[in-house]
SESELO-599131 format. One record per residue (C-alpha): residue in one letter; y, x, z. Coordinates in Angstrom, 2 decimals, padded with zeros to 5 digits. Layout:
BEGIN
  rest        Y        X        Z
     A        Y        X        Z
...
***
This chain:
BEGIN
  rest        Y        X        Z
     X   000.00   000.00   000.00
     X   002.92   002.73  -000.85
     X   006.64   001.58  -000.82
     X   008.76   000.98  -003.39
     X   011.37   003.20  -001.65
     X   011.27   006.23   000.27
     X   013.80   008.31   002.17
     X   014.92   010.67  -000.01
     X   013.82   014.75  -000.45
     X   013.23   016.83   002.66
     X   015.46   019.08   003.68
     X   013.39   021.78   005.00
     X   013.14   022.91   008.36
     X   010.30   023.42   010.68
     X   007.43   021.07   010.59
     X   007.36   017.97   012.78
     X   005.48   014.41   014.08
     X   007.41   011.53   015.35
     X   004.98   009.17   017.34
     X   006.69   005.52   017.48
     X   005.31   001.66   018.13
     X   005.89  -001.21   016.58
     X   006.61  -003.80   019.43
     X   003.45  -005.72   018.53
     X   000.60  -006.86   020.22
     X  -002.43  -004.93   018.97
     X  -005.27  -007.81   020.07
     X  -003.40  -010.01   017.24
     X  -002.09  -007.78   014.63
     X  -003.70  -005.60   012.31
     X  -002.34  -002.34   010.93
     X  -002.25  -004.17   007.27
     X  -000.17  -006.67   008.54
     X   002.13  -004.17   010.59
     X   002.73  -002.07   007.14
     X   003.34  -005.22   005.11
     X   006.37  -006.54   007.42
     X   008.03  -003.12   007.85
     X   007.75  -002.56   003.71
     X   009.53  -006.18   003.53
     X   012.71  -004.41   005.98
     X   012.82  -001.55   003.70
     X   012.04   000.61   007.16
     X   008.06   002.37   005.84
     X   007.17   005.14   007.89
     X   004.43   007.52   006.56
     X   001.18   006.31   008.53
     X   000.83   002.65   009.93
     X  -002.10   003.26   012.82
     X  -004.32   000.92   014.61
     X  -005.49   002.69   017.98
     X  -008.12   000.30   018.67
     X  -010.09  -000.15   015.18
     X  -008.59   003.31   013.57
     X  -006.82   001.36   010.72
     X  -004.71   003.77   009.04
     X  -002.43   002.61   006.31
     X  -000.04   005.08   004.47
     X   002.99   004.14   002.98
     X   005.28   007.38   002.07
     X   003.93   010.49   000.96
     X   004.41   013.25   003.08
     X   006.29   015.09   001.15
     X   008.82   012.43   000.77
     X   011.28   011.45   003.42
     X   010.24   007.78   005.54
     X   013.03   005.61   005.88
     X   012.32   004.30   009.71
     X   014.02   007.10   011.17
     X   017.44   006.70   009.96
     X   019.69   009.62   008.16
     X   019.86   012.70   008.29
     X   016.90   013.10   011.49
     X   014.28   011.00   009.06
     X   015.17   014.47   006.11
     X   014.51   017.19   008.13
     X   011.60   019.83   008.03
     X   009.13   020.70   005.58
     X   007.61   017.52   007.20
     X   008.86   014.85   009.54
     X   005.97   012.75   009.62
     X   006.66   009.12   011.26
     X   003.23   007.68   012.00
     X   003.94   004.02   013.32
     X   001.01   002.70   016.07
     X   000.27  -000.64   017.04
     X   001.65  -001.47   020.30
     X   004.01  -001.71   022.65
     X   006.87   000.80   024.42
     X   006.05  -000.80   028.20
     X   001.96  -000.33   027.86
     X   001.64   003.17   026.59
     X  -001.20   003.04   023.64
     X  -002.69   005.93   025.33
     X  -004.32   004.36   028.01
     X  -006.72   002.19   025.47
     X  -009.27   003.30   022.84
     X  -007.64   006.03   020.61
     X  -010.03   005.66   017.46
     X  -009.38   008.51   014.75
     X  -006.28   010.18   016.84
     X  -008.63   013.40   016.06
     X  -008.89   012.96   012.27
     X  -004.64   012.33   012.52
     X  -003.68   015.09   014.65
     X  -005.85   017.62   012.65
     X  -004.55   016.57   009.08
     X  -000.64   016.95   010.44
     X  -001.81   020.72   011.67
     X  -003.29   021.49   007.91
     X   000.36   020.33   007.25
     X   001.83   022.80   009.51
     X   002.82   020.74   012.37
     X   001.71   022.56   015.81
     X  -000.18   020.97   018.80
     X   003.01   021.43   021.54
     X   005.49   018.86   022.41
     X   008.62   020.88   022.74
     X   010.14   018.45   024.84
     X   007.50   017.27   026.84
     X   006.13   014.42   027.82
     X   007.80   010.96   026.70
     X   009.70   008.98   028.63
     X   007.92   004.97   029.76
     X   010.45   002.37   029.00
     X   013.46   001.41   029.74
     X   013.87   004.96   030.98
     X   013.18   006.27   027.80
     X   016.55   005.08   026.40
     X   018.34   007.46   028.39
     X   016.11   011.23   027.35
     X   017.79   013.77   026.49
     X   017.25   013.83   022.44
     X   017.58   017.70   022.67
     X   018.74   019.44   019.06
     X   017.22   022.67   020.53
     X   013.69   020.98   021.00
     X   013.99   019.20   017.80
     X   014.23   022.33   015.93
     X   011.63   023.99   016.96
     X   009.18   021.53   015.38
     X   005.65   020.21   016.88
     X   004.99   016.53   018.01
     X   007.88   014.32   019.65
     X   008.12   010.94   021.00
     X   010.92   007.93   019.12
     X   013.03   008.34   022.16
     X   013.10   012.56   021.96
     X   014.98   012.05   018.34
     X   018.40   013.54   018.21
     X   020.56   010.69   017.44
     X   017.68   007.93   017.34
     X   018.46   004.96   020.16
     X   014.48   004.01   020.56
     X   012.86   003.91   023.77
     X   009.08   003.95   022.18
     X   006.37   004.99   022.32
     X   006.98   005.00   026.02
     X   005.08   007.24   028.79
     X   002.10   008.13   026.85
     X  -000.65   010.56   027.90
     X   000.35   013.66   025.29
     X  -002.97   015.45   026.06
     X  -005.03   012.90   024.76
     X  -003.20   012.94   020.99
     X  -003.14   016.59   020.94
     X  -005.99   017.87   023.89
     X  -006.18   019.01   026.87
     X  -005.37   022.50   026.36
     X  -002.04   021.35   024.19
     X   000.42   023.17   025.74
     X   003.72   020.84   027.15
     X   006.64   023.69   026.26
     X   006.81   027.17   025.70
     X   006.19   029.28   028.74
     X   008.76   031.56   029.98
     X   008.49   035.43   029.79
     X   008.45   036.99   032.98
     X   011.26   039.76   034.01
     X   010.70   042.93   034.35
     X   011.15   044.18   038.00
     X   013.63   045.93   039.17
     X   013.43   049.76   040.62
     X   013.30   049.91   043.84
     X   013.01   046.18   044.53
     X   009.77   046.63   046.77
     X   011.54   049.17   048.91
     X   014.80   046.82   049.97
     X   014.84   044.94   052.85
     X   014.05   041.26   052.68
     X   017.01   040.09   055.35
     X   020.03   042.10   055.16
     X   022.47   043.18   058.58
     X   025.43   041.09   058.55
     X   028.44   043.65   059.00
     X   030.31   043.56   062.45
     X   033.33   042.57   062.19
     X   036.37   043.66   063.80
     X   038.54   041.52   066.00
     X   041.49   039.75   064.66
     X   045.31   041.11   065.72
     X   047.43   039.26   067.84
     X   049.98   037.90   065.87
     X   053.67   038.06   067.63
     X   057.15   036.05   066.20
     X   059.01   039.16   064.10
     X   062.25   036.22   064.36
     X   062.22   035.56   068.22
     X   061.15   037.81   071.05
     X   060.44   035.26   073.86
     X   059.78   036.41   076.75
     X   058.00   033.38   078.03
     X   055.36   033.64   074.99
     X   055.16   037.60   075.57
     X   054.17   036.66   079.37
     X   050.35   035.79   079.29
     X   051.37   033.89   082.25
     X   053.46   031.02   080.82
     X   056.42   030.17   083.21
     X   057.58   026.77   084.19
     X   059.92   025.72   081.36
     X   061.65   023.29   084.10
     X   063.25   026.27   085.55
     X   066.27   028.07   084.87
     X   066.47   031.84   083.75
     X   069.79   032.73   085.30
     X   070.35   033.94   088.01
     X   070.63   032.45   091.62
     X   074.43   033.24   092.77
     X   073.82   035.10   096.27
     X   074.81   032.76   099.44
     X   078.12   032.63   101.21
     X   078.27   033.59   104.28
     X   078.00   031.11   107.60
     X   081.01   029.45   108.92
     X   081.24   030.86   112.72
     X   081.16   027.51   114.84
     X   084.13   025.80   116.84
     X   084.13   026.30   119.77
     X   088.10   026.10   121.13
     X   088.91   022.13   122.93
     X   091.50   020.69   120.18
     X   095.01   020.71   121.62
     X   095.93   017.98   123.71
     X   098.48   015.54   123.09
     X   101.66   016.02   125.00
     X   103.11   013.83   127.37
     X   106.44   011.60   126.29
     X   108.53   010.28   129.40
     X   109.51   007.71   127.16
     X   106.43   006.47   125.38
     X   103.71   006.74   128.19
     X   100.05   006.06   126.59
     X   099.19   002.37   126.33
     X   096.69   001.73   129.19
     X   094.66  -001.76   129.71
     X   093.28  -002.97   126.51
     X   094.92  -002.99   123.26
     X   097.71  -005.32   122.05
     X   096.44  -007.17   118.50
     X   098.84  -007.02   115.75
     X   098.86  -009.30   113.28
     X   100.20  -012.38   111.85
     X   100.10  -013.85   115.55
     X   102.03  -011.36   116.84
     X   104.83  -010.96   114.49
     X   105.52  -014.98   114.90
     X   108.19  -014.67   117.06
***
């Protein structure tokens, strides 16, 4: 069943495998009838699998560009092989029968794609719609999930089991190099001295000298700074009788009780 369209001449690059779903139930649709409704939407892929019976319908040739990957990820590599399984993102295929996954995986390797997924595992949905879609894993080529495409807003084929399309001994990413070690490393101590350190200087007012912040005894701020004016000296005490008053011939002292004066008296 080929298309009447494809996507166009590769662009070169290095070889890759896009595993996506098709958001159908596999119990009720066939692969035949999975190809036929994606070449009606102009949107063929290369392979159209059936996990469970090992239908496999192709579409593009593999040398040609697919068209369900959209411009310009769909045209790059020697290959960019979009095999379309029947299924669903939220129930990972891989956890059902996987019926000619073998007989797949080894005719994209005689194409030169490698067993690795350079950017791991896929992501299960809805995570998925948020992975990273890394241009650095892309081009290294190898096996990647709909939702690892740079530019591609798909979240299948969900969190599938990548050993069991590839094997067990499929390695997940490349593994780092080592570092040499350095000289002398062995030698150094593990915990390192902390250096003493030396006591802070006390820090003094270059603008004002006081002399009450100088004194490590503050003084009372109520009292005052001059000084005390020295004391006079004692007044000696009295003791002459004050003079008596002399003795008039004509005014004698008034004797007997005291005459009132007032309005009373000045009546008369």
């Amino acid at each position: 069943m080929p298309a009447r369209q494809d996507g166009g001449a590769l662009r070169g690059g290095a070889p890759r495998a896009v595993w996506l779903s098709g958001e159908c139930d596999p119990r009720t649709v066939s692969a035949r009838s999975a190809a036929a409704d994606l070449v009606k939407e102009e949107r063929p892929p290369h392979l159209v699998w059936h996990p469970g019976s090992g239908d496999v319908v192709q579409l593009v040739p593999v040398t040609r560009a697919a068209r369900l990957l959209g411009p310009p990820v769909g045209r790059e590599g020697r290959v960019c092989v979009q095999i379309m399984v029947v299924g669903q993102s939220r129930i990972p295929f891989t956890g059902s029968l996987l019926v000619g996954v073998e007989a797949i995986v080894a005719w994209l390797e005689a194409w030169g794609v490698a067993r690795r997924w350079p950017a791991g595992p896929p992501l299960p949905s809805p995570q998925s719609y948020h992975a990273l879609r890394s241009r650095r894993d892309w081009a290294l080529g190898g096996h990647f999930g709909g939702s690892q495409v740079p530019l591609a807003d798909r979240p299948d084929p969900g969190g599938i089991d990548i050993r069991r399309i590839t094997g067990p001994d499929t390695p997940v990413a490349p593994i780092p190099v080592p570092r040499a070690p350095i000289p002398g490393a062995a030698d150094a101590p593990l915990l390192l001295a902390r250096p003493s350190r030396a006591p802070d200087p006390v820090r003094t007012d270059p603008v004002r000298a006081d002399p009450v912040r100088a004194d490590p005894v503050r003084a009372d701020p109520r009292a005052d700074p001059r000084p005390e004016p020295a004391e006079a000296p004692a007044r000696p005490a009295r003791t002459a009788p004050l003079p008596g008053v002399p003795s008039n011939p004509d005014h004698p002292p008034p004797q007997g009780d005291p005459v009132p004066v007032g309005s009373s008296a000045l009546s008369n």
